[in-house]
C-alpha positions as CSV (number, residue, x, y, z in Angstrom):
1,X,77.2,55.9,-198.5
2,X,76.1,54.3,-195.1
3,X,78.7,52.3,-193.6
4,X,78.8,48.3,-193.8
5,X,79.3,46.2,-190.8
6,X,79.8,42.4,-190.9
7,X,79.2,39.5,-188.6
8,X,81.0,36.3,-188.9
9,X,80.6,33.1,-187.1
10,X,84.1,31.6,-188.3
11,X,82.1,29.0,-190.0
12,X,85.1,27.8,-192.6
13,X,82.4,28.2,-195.3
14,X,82.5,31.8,-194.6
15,X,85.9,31.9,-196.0
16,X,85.6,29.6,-198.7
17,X,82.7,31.5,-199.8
18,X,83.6,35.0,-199.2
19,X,80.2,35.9,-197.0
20,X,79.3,37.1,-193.5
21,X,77.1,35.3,-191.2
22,X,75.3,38.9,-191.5
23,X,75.3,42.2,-192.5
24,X,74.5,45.4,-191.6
25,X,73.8,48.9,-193.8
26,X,72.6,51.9,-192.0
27,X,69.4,50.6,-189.9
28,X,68.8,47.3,-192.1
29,X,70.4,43.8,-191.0
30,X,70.2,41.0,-193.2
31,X,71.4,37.2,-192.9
32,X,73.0,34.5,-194.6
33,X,71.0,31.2,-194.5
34,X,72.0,29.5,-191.0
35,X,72.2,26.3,-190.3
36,X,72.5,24.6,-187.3
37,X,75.8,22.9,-187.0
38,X,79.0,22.0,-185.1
39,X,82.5,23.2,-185.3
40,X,83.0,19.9,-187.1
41,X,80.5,21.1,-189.9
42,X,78.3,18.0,-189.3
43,X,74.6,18.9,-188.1
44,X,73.7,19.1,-184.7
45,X,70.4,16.9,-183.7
46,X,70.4,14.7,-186.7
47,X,66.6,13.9,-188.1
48,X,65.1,16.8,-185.4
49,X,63.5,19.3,-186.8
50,X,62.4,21.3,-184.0
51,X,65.7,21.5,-182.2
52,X,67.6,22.5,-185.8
53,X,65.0,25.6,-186.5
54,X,65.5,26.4,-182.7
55,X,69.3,26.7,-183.3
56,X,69.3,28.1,-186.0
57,X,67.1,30.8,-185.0
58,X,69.2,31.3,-181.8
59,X,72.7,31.7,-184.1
60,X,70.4,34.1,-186.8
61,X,69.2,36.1,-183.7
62,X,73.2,36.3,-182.1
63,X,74.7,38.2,-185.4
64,X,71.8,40.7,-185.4
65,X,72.7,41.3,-181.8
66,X,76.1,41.7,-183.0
67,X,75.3,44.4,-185.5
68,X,73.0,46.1,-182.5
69,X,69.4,44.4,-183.3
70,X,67.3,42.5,-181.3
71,X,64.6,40.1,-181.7
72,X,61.9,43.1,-182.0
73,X,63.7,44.4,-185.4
74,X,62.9,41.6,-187.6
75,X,60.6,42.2,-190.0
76,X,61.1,39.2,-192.3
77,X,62.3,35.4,-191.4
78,X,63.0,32.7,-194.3
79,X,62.4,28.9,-193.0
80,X,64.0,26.7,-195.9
81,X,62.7,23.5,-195.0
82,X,64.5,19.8,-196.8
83,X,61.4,17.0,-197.9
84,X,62.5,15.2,-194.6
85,X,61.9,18.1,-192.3
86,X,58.7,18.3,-190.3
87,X,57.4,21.9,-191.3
88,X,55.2,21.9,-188.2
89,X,57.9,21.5,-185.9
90,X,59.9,24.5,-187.7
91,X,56.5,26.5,-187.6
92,X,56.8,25.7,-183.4
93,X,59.8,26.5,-183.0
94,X,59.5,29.7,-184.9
95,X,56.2,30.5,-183.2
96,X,58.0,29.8,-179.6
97,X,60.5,32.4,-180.8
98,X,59.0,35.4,-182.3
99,X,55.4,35.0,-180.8
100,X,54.4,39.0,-180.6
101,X,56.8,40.2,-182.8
102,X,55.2,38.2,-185.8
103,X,57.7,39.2,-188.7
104,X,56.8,38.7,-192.4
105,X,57.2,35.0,-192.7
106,X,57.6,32.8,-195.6
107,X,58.7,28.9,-195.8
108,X,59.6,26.9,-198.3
109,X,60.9,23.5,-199.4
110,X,64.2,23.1,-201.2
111,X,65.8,20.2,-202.5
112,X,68.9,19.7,-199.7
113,X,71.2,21.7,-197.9
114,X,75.4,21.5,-197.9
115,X,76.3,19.5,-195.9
116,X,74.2,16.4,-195.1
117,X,72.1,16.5,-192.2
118,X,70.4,19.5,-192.2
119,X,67.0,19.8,-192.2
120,X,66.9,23.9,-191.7
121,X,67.7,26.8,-192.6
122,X,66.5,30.1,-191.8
123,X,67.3,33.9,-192.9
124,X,66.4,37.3,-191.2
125,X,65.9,40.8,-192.0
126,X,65.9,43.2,-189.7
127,X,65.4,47.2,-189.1
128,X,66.9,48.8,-186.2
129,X,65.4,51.2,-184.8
130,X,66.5,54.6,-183.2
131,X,66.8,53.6,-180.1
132,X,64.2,56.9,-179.2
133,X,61.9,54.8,-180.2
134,X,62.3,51.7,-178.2
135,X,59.4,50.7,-175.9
């Protein structure tokens, strides 16, 4: 059985829900729904869409490094978007972040996120490659 590696961010949800910010089995990486938020567990840049997918990206990206991937290894991203969001500004900032890599993308709208505030939330799936095989 390959062997499981976890991420955490030390989100208090974490706990009270009994998940990892992401996980790792063998060469596949896959992560919870991230949010951008403070240590407070309020959201960060109320009502900005942009800068909340940019965050959230940036904390997704951080516990794939932490399980050894890197931007190049995802092959699937998840933009869960709230009615209020502006889905062009969460297509930008996704754009600005994986432009050549171009994973597998799908988006969608849900009804709200826990807690209040946020606007995004994004997943990612990732392959790591043997490292022989890096460009």
């Amino acid at each position: 059985m390959p062997v499981r590696t976890h991420s955490r961010s030390g989100s208090p949800f974490e706990q009270m829900a009994a998940y990892s910010r992401a996980v790792r089995v063998g060469a596949f990486i896959a992560t919870s729904a991230t949010a951008a938020t403070g240590d407070d567990g309020r959201a960060l840049a109320p009502g900005d869409t942009y800068a909340q997918t940019a965050e959230s990206l940036q904390r997704a990206l951080a516990a794939v490094s932490e399980l050894g991937g890197e931007p190049a290894d995802v092959i699937r991203s998840r933009l869960l978007l709230t009615r209020d969001a502006d889905w062009r500004e969460a297509i930008r900032a996704h754009a600005e972040t994986f432009a050549g890599i171009d994973p597998a993308n799908t988006t969608h709208y849900v009804e709200g996120f826990i807690p209040d505030g946020v606007l995004v939330e994004v997943e990612l799936d990732a392959v790591v490659a043997d490292p022989n095989e890096r460009k």
